[in-house]
C-alpha positions in Angstrom: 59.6 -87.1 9.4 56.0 -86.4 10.3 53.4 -89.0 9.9 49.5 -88.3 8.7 46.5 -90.5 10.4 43.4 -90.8 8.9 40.9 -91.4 11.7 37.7 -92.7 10.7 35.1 -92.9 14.1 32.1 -93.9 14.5 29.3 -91.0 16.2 27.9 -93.4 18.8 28.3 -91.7 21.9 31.7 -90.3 22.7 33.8 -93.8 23.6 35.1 -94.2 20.5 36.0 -90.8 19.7 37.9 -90.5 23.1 39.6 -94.0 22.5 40.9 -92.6 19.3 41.9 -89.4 20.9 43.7 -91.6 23.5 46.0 -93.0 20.6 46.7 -90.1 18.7 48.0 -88.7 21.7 50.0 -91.4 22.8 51.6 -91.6 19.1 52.4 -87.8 19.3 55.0 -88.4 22.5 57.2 -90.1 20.3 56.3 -88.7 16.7 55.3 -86.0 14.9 51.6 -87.0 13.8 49.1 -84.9 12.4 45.2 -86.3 12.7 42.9 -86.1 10.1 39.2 -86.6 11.3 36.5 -87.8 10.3 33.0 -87.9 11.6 30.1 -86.1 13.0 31.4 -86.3 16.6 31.7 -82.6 17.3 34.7 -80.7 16.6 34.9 -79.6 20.5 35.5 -82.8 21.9 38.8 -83.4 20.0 39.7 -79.9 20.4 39.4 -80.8 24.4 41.1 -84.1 23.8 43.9 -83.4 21.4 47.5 -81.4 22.0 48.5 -82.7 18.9 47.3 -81.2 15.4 44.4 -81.7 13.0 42.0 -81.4 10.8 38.3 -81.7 11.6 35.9 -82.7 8.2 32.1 -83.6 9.8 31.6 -86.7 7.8 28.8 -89.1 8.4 30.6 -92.4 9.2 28.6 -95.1 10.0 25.1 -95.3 11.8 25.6 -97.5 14.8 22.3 -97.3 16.6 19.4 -94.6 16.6 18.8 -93.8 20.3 15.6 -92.4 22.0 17.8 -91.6 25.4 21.3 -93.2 26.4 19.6 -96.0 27.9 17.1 -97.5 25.1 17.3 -98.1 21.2 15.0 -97.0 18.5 15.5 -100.6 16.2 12.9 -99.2 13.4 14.5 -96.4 13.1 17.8 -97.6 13.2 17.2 -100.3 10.4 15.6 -97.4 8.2 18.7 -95.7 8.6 21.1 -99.0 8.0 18.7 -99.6 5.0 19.5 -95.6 3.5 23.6 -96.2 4.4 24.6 -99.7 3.8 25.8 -101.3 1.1 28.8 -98.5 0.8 27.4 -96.0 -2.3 30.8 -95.3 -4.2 30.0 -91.4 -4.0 30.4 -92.2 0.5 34.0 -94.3 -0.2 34.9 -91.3 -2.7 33.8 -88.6 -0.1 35.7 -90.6 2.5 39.1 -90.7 0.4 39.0 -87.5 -0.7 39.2 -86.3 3.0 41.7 -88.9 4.1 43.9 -88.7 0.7 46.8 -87.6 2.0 47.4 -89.5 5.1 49.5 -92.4 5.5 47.2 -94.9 7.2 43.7 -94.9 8.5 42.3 -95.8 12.1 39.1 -97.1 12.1 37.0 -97.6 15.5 34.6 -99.0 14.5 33.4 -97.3 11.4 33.9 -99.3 8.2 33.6 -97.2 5.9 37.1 -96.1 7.0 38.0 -99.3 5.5 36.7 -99.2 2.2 38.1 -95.7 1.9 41.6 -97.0 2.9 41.7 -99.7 0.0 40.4 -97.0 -2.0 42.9 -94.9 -1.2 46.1 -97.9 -1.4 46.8 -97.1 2.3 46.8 -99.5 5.2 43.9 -99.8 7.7 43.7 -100.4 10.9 40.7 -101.2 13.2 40.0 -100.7 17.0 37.4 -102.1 18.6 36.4 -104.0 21.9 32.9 -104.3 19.4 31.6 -104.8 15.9 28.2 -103.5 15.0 27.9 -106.9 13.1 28.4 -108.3 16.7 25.9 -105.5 18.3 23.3 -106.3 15.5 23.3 -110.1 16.0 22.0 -109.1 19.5 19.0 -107.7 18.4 18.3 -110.1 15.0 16.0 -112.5 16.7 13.5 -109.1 17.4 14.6 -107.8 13.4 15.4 -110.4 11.3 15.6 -107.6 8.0 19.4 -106.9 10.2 20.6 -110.1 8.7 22.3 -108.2 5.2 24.0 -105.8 7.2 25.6 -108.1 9.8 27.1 -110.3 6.7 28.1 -106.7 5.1 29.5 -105.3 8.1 31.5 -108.6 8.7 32.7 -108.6 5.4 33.4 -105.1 5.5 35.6 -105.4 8.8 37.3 -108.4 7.7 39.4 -106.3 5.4 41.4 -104.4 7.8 44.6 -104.5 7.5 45.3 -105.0 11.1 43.5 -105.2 14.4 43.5 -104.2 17.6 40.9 -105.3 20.2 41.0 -103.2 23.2 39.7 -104.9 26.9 37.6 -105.6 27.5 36.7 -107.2 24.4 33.4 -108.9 23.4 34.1 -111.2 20.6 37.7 -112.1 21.1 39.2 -112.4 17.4 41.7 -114.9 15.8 44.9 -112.9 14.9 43.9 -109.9 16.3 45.9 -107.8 18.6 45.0 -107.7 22.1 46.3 -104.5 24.2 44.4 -102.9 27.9 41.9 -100.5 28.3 42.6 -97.5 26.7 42.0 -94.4 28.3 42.8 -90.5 28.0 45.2 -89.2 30.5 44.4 -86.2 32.6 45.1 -82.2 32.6 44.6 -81.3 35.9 44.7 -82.7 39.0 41.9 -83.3 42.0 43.1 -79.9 43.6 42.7 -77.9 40.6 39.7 -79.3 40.0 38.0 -78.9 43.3 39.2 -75.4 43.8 37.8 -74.0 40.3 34.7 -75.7 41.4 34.6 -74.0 44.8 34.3 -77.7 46.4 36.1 -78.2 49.8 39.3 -80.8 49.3 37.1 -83.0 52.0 33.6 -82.7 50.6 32.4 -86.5 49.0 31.9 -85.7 45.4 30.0 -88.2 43.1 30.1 -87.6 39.0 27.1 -88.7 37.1 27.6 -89.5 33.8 25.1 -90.7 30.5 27.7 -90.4 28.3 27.9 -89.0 24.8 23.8 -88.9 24.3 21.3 -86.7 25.6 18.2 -86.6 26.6 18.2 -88.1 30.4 17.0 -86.5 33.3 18.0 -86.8 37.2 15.7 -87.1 40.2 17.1 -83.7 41.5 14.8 -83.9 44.7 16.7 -87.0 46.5 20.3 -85.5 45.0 19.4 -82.2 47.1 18.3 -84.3 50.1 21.8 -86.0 50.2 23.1 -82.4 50.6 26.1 -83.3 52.5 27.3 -84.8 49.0 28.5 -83.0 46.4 26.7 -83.7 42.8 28.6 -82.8 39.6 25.9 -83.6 36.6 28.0 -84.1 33.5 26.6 -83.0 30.2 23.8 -81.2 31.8 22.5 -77.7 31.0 23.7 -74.6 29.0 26.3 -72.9 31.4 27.8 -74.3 34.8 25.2 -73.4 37.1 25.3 -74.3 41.2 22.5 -74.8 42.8 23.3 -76.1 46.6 25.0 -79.2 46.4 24.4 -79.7 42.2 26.6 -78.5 39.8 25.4 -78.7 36.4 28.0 -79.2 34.0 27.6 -78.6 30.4 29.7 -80.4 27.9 31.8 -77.7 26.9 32.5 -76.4 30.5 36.1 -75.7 30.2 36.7 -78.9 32.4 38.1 -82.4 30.9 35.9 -85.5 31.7 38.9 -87.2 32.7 40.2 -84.5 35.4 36.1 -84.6 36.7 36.6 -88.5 37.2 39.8 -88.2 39.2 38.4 -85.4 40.8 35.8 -87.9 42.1 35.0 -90.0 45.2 32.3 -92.2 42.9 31.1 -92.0 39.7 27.8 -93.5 38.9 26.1 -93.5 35.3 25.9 -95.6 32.1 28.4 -98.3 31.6 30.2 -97.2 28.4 33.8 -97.9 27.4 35.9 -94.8 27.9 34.0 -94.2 31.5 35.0 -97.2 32.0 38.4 -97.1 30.8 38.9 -93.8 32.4 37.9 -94.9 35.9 39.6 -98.1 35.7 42.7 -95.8 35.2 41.8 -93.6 38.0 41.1 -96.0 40.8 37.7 -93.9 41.6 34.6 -96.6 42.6 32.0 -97.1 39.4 28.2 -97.5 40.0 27.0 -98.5 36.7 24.0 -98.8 35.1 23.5 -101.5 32.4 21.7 -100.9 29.1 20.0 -104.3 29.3 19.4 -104.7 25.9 23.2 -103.7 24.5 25.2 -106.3 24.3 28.4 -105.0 25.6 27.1 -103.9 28.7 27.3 -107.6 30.1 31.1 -107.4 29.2 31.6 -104.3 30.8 30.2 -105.4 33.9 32.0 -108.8 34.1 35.1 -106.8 33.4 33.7 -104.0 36.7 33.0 -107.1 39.2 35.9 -108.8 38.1 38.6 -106.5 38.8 36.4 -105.1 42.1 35.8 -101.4 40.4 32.4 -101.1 40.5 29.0 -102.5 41.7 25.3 -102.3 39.3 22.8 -100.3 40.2 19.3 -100.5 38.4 17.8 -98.2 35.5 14.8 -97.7 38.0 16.4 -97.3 40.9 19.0 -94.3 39.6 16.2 -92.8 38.0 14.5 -92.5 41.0 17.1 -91.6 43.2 17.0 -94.7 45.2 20.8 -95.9 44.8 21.5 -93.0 47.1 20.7 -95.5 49.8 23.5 -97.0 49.2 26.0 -94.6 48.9 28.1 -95.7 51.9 28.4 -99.2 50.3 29.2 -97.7 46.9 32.0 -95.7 48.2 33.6 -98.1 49.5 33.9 -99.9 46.1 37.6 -101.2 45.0 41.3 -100.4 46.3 42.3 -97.5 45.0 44.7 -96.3 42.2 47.2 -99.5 40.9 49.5 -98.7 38.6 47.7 -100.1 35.0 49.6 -99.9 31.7 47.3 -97.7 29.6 46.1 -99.4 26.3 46.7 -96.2 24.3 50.3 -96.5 24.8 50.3 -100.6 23.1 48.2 -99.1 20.4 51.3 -96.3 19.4 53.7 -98.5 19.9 52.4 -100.8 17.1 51.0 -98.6 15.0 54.4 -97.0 14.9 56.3 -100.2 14.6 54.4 -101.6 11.9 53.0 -98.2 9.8 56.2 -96.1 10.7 59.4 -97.8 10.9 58.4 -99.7 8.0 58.6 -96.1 5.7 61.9 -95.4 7.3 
């Protein structure tokens, strides 16, 4: 018996996506599964996350928020484009169920229309989240008061899921909910491979910097050349993999998983966002992170960093201008290495199977 899951994520970077990719996978150790997907994350970065099959419909899910680079929001135009989406128009729920008509459940992080098309549809619903964008919004109401309807629709919206999972580290701990560990994707290949594709020596330092899912940053590649006896891989830069003394430029479809690049890591320094976080957490590599000061989670995700000793902050100004290379010694020495962490992705299957399942059987 094969099972069908309807996945229903939200485009806002690449956490989500990669948190539901994390899932699906872990379900397909123990079942049959087939995903059915649904949003405008692109159709590489589950083809590079998933073993498992599924379809791919590009399906505008939500809106989240309108960025002008992965550091700052565009609020007018993100209320514009709440304004043009929310309330749900019965043509989106239609559009929704008629990709995710045949599945058996739907998996929402965090996009709820998911939800609506799930009651639509008579199927169960299930959302992930260690946010709501009801929870996000509130942050930013006091600057926009015109967010207050969607925050009550969203929380209305995400009050009818079925059942709920909140992944840590969660923001807005929920009565009810289900509370499982960070979920992160597992690796491909190991910190050998890696380094020998690359042409890097198995003793060079190597530091990862990472934005995330958006676009649009640039690096102070002057003081990353004058480190030169460090080793720079640039995620989700450029058009081809191009080296250029100690910088590799890696664009996003470069044949290597961001997972194996973390692992393959001595420090990883970028954004704090959920899956980098989740993946390094998993991978025992130091995390210099840089806070979005106006995003809300980002204060969670750094209590979680300092509490568990994985990471230290560094300042928007200071990576921009290539001053937190000062401190690379200190930053290296961030944390104790690889424990052994029960990964989040493999709670999530084991309920979702348990309750969505065993329950057909």
């Amino acid at each position: 018996m094969s099972m069908r899951i309807g996945c229903c994520i939200t485009p806002h970077g690449f956490g989500h996506a990669a948190r539901t990719a994390a899932i699906l996978e872990a379900i397909g150790r123990s079942l049959v599964v087939r995903g059915v997907i649904g949003t405008t994350v692109p159709r590489w970065f589950f083809n590079d996350s998933l073993s498992i099959s599924f379809s791919y419909s590009r399906l505008t899910t939500d809106i989240g928020l309108i960025q002008k680079n992965s550091l700052v929001e565009d609020l007018p135009a993100t209320r514009q484009a709440l304004d043009r989406f929310y309330p749900l128009s019965n043509d989106c729920i239609d559009k929704a169920a008629d990709i995710f008509k045949d599945c058996d459940c739907i998996l929402c992080d965090i996009a709820p229309l998911g939800i609506a098309a799930a009651r639509r549809l008579g199927i169960p619903s299930l959302l992930i989240e260690n946010f709501t964008w009801d929870w996000i919004y509130s942050g930013y109401q006091r600057q926009l008061p015109a967010l207050g309807v969607h925050i009550e629709h969203l929380a209305e919206l995400y009050g009818q899921a079925d059942y709920h999972l909140q992944t840590d580290p969660v923001c807005r701990p929920v009565a009810g909910a289900v509370r499982i560990p960070p979920v992160s994707r597992i690796g491909k290949k190991d910190r050998r491979w890696i380094r020998r594709f690359l042409g890097i020596d198995e003793q060079a330092i190597v530091v990862l910097v990472t934005m995330g899912g958006l676009a649009g940053d640039d690096y102070n590649m002057g003081s990353l050349q004058q480190a030169g006896k460090h080793v720079f891989l640039l995620a989700g830069k450029g058009k081809s993999l191009t080296i250029s003394g100690n910088i590799y430029q890696l664009p996003r479809q470069c044949g290597l998983y961001h997972p194996d690049l973390i692992a393959a890591s001595d420090l990883v320094v970028g954004k704090v966002g959920y899956s980098t976080l989740a993946e390094v957490y998993a991978a025992g590599v130091p995390y210099a992170y840089v806070c979005r000061e106006t995003f809300r989670e980002s204060a969670i995700l750094a209590e979680f960093i300092e509490h568990n000793n994985i990471g230290l902050a560094i300042g928007a100004v200071d990576f921009q201008s290539g001053r937190w290379l000062q401190r690379l010694p200190e930053l290296l020495s961030i944390g104790s290495g690889k424990k052994p962490r029960e990964n989040g992705a493999n709670v999530a299957a084991r309920f979702i199977t348990d309750r969505l399942f065993v329950q057909r059987q």
